[in-house]
C-alpha positions as CSV (number, residue, x, y, z in Angstrom):
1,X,6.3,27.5,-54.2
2,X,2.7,28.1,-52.5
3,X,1.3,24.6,-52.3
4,X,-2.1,24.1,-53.6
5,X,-3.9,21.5,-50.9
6,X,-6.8,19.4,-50.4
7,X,-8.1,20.1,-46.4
8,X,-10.0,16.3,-46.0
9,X,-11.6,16.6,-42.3
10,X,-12.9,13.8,-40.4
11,X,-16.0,15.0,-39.0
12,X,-16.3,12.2,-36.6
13,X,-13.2,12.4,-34.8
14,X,-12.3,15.7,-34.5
15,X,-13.7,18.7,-32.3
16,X,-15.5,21.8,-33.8
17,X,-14.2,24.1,-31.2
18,X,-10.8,25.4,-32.7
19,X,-11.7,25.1,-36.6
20,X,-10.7,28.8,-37.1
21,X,-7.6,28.6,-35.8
22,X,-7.1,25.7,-37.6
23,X,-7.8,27.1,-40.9
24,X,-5.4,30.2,-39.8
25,X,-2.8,27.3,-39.4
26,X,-3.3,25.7,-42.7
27,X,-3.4,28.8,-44.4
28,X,0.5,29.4,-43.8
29,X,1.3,26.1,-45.6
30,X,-0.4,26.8,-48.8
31,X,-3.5,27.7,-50.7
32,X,-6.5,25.4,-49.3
33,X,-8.3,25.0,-52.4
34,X,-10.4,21.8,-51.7
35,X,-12.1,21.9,-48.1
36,X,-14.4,18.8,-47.3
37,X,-15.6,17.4,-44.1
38,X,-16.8,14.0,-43.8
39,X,-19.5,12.6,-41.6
40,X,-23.1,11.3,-40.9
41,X,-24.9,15.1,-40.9
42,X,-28.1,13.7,-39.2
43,X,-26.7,12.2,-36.2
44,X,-26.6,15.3,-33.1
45,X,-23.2,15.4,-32.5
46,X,-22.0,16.7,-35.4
47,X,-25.0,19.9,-34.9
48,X,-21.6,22.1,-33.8
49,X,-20.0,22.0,-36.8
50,X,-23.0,23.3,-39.2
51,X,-22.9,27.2,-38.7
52,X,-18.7,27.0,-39.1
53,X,-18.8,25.0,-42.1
54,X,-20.2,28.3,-43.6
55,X,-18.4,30.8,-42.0
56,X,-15.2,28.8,-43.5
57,X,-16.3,27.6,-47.0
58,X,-15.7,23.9,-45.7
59,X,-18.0,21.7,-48.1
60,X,-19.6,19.1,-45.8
61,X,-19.7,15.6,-47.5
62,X,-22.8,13.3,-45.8
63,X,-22.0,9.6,-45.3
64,X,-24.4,7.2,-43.8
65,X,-22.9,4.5,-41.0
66,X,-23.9,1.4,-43.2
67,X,-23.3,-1.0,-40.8
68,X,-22.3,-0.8,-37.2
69,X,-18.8,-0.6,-36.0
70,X,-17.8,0.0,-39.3
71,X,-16.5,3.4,-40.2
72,X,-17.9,4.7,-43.3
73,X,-15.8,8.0,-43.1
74,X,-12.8,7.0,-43.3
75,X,-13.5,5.4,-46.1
76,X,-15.3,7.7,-48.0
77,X,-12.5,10.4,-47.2
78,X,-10.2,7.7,-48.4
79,X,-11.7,7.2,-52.0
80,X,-11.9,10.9,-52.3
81,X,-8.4,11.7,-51.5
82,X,-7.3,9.5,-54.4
83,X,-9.8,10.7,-56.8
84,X,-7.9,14.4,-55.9
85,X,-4.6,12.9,-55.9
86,X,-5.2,11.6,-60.0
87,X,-7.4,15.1,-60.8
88,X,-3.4,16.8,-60.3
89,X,-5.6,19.9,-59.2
90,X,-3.5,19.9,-56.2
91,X,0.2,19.2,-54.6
92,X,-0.5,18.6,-51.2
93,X,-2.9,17.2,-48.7
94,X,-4.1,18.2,-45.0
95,X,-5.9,15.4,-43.4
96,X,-7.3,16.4,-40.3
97,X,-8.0,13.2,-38.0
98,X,-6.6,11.8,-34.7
99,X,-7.2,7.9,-36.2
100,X,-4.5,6.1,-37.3
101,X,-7.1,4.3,-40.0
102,X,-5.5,7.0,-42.3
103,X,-1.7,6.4,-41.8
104,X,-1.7,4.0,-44.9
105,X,-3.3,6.6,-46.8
106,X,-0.7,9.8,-45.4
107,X,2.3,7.0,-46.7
108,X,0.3,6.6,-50.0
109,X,0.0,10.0,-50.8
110,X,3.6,10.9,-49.7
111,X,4.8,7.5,-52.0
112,X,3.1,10.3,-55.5
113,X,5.0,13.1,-54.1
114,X,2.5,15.0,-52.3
115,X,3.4,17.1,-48.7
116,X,1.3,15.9,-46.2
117,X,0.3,17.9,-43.2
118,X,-1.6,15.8,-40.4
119,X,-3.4,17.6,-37.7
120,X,-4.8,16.1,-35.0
121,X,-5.3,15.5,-30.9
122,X,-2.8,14.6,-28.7
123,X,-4.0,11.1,-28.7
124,X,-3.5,10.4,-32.3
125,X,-1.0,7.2,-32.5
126,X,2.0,7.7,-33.6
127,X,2.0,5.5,-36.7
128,X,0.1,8.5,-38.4
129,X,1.9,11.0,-37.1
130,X,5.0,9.5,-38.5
131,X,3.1,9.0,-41.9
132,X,3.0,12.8,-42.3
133,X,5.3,15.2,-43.8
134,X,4.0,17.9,-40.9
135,X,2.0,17.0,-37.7
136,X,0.2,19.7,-35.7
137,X,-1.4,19.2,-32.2
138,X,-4.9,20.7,-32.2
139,X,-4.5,21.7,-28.9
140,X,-1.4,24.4,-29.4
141,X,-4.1,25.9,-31.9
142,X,-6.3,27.5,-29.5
143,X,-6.7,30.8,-28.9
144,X,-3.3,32.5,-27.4
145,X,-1.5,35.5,-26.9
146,X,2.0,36.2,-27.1
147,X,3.9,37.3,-24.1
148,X,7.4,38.1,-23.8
149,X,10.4,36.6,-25.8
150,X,8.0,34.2,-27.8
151,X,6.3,32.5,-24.7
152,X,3.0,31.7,-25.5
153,X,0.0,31.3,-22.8
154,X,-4.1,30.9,-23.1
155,X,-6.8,33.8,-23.4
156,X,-8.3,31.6,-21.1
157,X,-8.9,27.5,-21.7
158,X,-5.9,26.0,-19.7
159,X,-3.3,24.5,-21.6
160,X,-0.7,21.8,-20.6
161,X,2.7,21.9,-22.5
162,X,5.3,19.4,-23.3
163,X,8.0,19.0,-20.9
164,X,11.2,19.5,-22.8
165,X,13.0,15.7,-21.8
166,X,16.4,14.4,-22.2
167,X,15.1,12.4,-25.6
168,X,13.9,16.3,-27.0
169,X,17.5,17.6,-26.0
170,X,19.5,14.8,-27.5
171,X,17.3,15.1,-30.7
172,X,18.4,18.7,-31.1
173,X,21.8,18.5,-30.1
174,X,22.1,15.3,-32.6
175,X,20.5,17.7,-35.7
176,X,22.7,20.1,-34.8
177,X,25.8,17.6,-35.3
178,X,24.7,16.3,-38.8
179,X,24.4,19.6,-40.3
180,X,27.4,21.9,-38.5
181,X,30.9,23.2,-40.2
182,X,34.0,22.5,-38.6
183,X,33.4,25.4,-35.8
184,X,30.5,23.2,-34.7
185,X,27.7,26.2,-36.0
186,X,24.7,24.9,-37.8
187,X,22.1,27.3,-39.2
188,X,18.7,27.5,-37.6
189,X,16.6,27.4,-40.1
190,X,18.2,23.9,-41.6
191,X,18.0,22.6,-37.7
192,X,14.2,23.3,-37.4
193,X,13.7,21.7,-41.1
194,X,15.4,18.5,-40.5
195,X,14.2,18.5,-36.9
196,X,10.9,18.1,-38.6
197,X,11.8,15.7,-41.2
198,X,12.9,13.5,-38.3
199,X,10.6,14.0,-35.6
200,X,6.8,15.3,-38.0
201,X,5.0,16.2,-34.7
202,X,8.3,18.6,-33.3
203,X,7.0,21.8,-32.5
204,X,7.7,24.6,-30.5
205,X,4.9,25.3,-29.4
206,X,4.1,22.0,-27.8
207,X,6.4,23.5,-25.3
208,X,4.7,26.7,-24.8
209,X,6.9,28.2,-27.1
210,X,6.4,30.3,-30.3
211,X,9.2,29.9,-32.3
212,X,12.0,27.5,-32.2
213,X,14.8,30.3,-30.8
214,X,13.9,30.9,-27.7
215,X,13.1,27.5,-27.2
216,X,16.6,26.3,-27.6
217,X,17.9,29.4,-25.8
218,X,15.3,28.2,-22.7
219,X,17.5,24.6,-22.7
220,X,21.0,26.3,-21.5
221,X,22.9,23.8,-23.6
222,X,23.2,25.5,-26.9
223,X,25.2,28.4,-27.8
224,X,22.8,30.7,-30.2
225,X,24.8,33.9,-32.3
226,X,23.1,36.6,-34.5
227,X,25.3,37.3,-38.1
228,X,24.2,39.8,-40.4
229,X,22.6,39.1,-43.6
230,X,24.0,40.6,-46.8
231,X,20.2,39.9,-48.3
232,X,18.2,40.9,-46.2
233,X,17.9,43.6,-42.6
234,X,17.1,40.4,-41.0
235,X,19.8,38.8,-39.0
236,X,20.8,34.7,-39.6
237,X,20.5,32.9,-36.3
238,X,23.5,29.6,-35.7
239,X,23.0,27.7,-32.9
240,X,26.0,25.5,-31.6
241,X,26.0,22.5,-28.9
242,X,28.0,24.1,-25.4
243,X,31.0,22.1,-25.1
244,X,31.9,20.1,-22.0
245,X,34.6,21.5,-20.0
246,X,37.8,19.6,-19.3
247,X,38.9,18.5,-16.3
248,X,42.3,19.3,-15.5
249,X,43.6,16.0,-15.1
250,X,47.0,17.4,-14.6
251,X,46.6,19.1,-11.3
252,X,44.8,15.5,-10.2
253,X,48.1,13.7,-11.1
254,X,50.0,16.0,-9.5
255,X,47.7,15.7,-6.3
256,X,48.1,12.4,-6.1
């Protein structure tokens, strides 16, 4: 089903720079058929945004700081995202933000039944990005080009991935166990889904990486094997955790 979503942006807290590319991103989850930006349009810094609101049908929303300290955005993105939620004109939300002041708000929409893709800086706290169905990085959304067996590397702003850690390996070897058969092979596409469900922000292309295959395959721990598809000319990919060798504790005994 090709979700219907409501794109609520926070203005305030996230940069103008990479809006196309984050619009290109959306736009493979569903139908973005509510755009809205929130944020005090008279204040200077949010000039950048004004000629790209345009050139992407976003519908800026103006909300005047009240009082000082006090957020009015997040608020007023807030009451509109539950005004949307009741109108059942859509079945899913994108709320674009790197403040955790919209995790309760992620949880309640999720609580109705809506999917929830969060996208946001690396600096967003994790309580939101747990809160989300889906969370992208901004930063893996700049402009790239693809080189060679799905590595991924800038046109030309420098970009610092992920290093894959022991906690990323165990996490993947782990998904693997809960879903294999008895010959230890688990299906790739069910890994990368309940990768996500477990982990919202797992992507492989916060490793530098553009799909999750050649990711694993970059580890050395996982056996990978290609069968054909009686549906389709495209091959199924099962991926399998390398088991440990034995030691021959026989000759040791004997040694001894």
């Amino acid at each position: 089903m090709n979700l219907n979503l409501a794109v609520l942006i926070d203005g305030d807290n996230i940069p103008s720079a990479h809006v196309k590319e984050m619009m290109e991103e959306i736009a493979k989850y569903g139908n973005p058929t509510i755009k809205r930006i929130y944020g005090d349009w008279t204040k200077p810094s949010l000039s950048k945004w004004k000629k790209l609101l345009l050139e992407n049908a976003i519908t800026p929303i103006q909300q005047y700081g009240y009082t000082t300290g006090k957020n009015s955005t997040d608020s007023a993105m807030i009451i509109d995202a539950m005004d949307i939620l009741y109108s059942d004109k859509v079945n899913g939300f994108c709320l674009v933000s790197s403040d955790s002041d919209f995790t309760r708000l992620a949880t309640r929409l999720r609580e109705a039944g809506m999917q929830v893709i969060g996208i946001g800086e690396k600096k967003t706290p994790n309580p939101f990005i747990v809160a989300c169905d889906k969370f992208i990085y901004i930063e893996i959304l700049k402009n790239q080009t693809s080189k060679e067996d799905g590595i991924i590397e800038p046109d030309s702003d420098k970009t610092t991935f992920d290093k894959i850690t022991r906690k990323d390996i165990k996490l993947i070897s782990t998904t693997i166990a809960d879903l294999s058969d008895d010959d230890g092979w688990a299906f790739l596409g069910d890994v990368g889904s309940l990768l996500q469900k477990k982990q919202p922000n797992f992507d492989s292309r916060n490793y530098g990486f553009q799909k999750l295959t050649p990711l694993i395959k970059s580890i050395g721990k996982f056996e990978l094997e290609r069968r054909e598809n009686p549906k389709s000319r495209y091959k199924l990919i099962y991926v399998k955790n390398k088991t440990k060798p034995r030691r021959n504790t026989k000759n040791r005994t004997n040694n001894k």
